[in-house]
N, C-alpha and C positions, 0 to 999 in steps of 0.2 A: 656399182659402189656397194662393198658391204651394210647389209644395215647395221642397226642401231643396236641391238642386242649382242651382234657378233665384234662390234668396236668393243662394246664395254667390258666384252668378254679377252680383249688381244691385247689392251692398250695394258691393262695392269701385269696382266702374262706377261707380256715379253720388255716393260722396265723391270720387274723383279729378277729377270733371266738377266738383265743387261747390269742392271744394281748387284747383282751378285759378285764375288771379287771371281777373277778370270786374268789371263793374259793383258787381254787390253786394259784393264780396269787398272790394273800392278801397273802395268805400263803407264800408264797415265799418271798415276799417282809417284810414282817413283821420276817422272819427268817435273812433275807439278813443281814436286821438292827443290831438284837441282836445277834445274832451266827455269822456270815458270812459268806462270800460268799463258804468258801471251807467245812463246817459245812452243810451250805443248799443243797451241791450236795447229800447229801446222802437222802432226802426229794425226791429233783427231779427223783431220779433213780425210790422210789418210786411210785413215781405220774407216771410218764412215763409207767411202766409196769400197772398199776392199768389203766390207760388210754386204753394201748394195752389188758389189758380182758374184757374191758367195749365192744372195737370194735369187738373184737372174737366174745364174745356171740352172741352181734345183730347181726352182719352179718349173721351167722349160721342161726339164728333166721329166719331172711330176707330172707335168700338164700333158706331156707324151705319152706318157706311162697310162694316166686315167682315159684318156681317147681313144688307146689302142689297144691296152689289155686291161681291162674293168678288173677281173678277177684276181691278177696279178698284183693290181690295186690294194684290194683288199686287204691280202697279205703282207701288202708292205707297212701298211696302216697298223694291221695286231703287230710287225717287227717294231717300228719306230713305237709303237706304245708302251711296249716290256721293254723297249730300250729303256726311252723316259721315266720309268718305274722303277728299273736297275740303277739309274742316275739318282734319283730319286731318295733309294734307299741308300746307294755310295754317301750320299750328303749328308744324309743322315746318321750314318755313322760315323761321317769322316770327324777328324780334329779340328783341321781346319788351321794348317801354318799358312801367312805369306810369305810368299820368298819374291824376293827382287835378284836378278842378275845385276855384277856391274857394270856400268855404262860409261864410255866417255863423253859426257854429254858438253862438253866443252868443244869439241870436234864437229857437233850434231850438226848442220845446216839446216835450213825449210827444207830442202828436197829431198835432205837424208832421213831427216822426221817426218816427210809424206811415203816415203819409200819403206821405214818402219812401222808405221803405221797400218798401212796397205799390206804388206806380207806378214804381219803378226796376225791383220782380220782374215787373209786368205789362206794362212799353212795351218788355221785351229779348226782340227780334224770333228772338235766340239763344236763351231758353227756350224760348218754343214749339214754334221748330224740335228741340230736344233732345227738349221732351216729346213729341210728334208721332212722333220718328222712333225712341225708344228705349224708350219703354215699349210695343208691338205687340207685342216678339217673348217680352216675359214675362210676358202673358195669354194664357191658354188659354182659350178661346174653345167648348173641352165642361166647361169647370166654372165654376160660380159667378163672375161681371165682378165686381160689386159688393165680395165679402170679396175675392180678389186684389188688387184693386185697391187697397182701404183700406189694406191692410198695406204696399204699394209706398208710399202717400203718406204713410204712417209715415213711411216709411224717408228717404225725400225726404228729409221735416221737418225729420227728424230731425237728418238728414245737414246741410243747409241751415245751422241753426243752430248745429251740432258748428263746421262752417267757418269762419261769420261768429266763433264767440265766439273761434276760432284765430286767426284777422285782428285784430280787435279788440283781443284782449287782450295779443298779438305785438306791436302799438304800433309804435315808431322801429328796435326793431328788425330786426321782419321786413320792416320798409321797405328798409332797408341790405341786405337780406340779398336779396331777391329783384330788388331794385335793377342787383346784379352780374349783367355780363353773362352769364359762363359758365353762374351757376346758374341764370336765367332761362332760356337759350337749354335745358339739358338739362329742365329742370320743362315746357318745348314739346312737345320730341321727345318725353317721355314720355307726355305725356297723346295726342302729335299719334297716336304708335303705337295708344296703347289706341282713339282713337277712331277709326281706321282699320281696327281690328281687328271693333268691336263695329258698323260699317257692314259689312261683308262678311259679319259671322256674320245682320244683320240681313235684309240682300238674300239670302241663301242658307236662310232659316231658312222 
């Protein structure tokens, strides 16, 4: 189990990654609106499990890659950190518009909202890259993969779906609200900082 310095260090990293406005987040919040809120649970279960195969693979991935080429390692570690530092500074530049697509969400079923759900958390070429480059540096790799690992995709989950039901249930008005340009542009910088930050701690670690 990770200790106690490396939760306090993952838990707030990765709700401010999930709090950030994204695919899923729009998604949630633009269902919250038209379907509602007990309508979008079945979206999130989606997304949630599509999140949790996004994390399997890489890990796997990861966990192959540190066992069998150390070195190789290494370098993936400085890639995925100038990644997160280029993302980083993207954000912090960016503007920062939502855009929603239209939806029939009068059509929608539970299984066509578990099915959107699950393919919006699995074709965002952004997860993988998240998962890939930010869960390496909080596995320890001389103790137990498997329970560290569970408890991170706890947290994930957890985290995943704290957001979406904040999206969701926030409805017209955290639309208005993130909409303004001021407080989009600083909710950028903020996170553009954190991810700047945890790419440097990642390539140095």
């Amino acid at each position: 189990m990770p200790d106690i310095t490396i939760l306090a260090v993952f838990i707030p990293t990765w709700f401010f990654i999930s709090i950030t406005p994204g695919m899923c987040m729009t998604l949630a919040m633009t269902l919250g609106m038209s379907v509602g809120l007990r309508r979008t649970l079945w979206m999130m279960l989606g997304e949630v499990f599509g999140v949790a195969t996004v994390a399997i693979l890489a890990v796997l991935g990861v966990a192959a890659l540190m066992l069998n080429y150390p070195l190789l390692f290494v370098w993936f570690k400085w890639i995925g950190g100038a990644y997160l530092v280029y993302l980083g500074i993207k954000m912090w530049l960016a503007k920062g518009d939502l855009s929603q697509d239209s939806l029939k969400h009068s059509q929608l079923t539970g299984i066509n909202l578990i099915s959107q759900g699950y393919i919006t958390a699995v074709a965002n070429p952004k997860g993988w890259a998240f998962m890939v480059s930010i869960l390496p540096p909080f596995i320890d790799v001389e103790k137990p993969i498997a329970l560290q690992f569970s408890v991170l995709l706890v947290i994930i989950m957890l985290s995943e779906f704290l957001c979406m039901l904040i999206y969701a249930s926030g409805g017209k008005g955290l639309k208005r609200l993130l909409s303004r340009g001021n407080n989009v542009i600083w909710l950028n910088r903020i996170a553009g900082s954190l991810l700047a930050f945890v790419g440097i701690w990642l390539a140095l670690s």
